[in-house]
C-alpha positions, 0 to 999 in steps of 0.5 A, spaced: 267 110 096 261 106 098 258 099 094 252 097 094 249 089 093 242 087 095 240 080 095 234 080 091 240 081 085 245 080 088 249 083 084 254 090 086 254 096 083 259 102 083 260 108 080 267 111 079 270 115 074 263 116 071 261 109 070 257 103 074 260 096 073 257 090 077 258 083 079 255 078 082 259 078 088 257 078 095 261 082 100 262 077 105 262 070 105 255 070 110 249 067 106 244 073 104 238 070 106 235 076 110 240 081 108 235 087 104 242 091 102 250 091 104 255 097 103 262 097 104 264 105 107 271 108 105 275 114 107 281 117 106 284 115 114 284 108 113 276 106 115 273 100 112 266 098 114 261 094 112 254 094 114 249 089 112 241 091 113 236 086 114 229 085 112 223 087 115 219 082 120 213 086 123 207 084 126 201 090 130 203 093 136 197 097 141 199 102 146 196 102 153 192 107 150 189 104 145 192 106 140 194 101 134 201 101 130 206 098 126 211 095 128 217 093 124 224 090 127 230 089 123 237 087 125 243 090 122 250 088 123 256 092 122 263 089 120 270 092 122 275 091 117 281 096 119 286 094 123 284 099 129 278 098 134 272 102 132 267 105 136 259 105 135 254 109 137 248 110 136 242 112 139 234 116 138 230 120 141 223 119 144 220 124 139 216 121 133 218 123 125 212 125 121 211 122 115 208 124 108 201 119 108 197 125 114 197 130 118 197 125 125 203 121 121 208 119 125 213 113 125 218 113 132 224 108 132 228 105 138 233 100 139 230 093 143 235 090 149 235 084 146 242 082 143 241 080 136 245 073 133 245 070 127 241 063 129 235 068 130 234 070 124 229 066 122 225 067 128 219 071 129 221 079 130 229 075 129 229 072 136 227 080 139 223 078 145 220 082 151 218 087 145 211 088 148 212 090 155 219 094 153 214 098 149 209 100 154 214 102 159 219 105 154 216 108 148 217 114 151 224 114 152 230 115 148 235 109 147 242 109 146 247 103 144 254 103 144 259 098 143 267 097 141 268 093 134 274 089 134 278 089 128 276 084 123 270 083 128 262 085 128 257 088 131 249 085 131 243 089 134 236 091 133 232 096 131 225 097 131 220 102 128 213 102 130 209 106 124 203 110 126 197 111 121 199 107 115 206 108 113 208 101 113 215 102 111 219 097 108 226 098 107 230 101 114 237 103 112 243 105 117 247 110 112 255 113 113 256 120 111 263 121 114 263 118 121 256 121 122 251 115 121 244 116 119 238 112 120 234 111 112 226 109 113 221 109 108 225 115 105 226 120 112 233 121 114 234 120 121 241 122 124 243 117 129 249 117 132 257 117 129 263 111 128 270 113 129 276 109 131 277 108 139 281 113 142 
């Protein structure tokens, strides 16, 4: 089963036995002030997971070669409930997505290095420095994170996306099918990386 809540309603909607009911009830107690959407992911082995993702803050990006781009920056937050340690990986490849808008399209994501904390939120690109120079030397490169979730504890972490030709993405999603994670930007599906319990 999933839930969905997005802030601009706050307000939960869920399907079972082929009805939607709502509330008003946020999923976790965290004010939702940058939160876009959260979901709360459940299996039948026992894993209860929470992801909230942010809203977008973004800016222009021009590569060493001249070449312009949008560049948005989320954070996401994903919220272990089980009583077992989870493990998170997710990475993304060097290659460019083609998008809808033209031929030469294309949006690429990557994970900054910075750690992201809830007392950057309302700073610019959410406290996500370096972001200049680490694009020019690794745009072309893939990038990878991997972190253990306590139980009853979260993970934070950046995602960036650079938007070439106009796409302009708004809404970036992290999505669970299973214990496959998927990258949802501008409506192209990204596979991104698996969670799982720590063995």
């Amino acid at each position: 089963m999933r839930l969905l809540i997005t802030s601009a309603l706050m307000t939960i909607c869920f399907t079972a036995i082929g009805q939607t009911f709502s509330t008003k009830k946020p999923l976790t107690f965290y004010p939702g002030t940058y939160i876009d959407t959260e979901y709360r992911y459940t299996d039948s082995t026992g894993l209860v997971v929470i992801i909230q993702n942010s809203l977008r803050k973004g800016g222009k990006y021009t590569d060493p070669a001249g070449k312009d781009f949008f560049s948005a920056i989320y954070w996401y937050r994903v919220i272990n409930e089980t009583a077992t340690p989870l493990e998170l990986t997710i990475n993304f490849p060097a290659d460019s997505f083609a998008t809808f808008r033209s031929p030469d399209s294309y949006l690429k994501v990557f994970l900054p290095l910075d750690t992201m904390t809830m007392g950057k939120e309302g700073l610019y690109a959410y406290g996500a420095t370096g972001l200049k120079s680490f694009l020019d030397t690794g745009l072309n490169k893939p990038t990878l994170l991997q972190r253990t979730i306590n139980p009853k504890e979260a993970c934070l972490f950046y995602i960036g996306v650079l938007d070439y030709k106009g796409f302009n993405i708004a809404r970036a999603e992290l999505v669970l099918k299973g214990r496959d994670v998927f990258y949802n930007v501008g409506g192209i599906e990204i596979p991104c990386g698996q969670i799982g319990f720590k063995k």
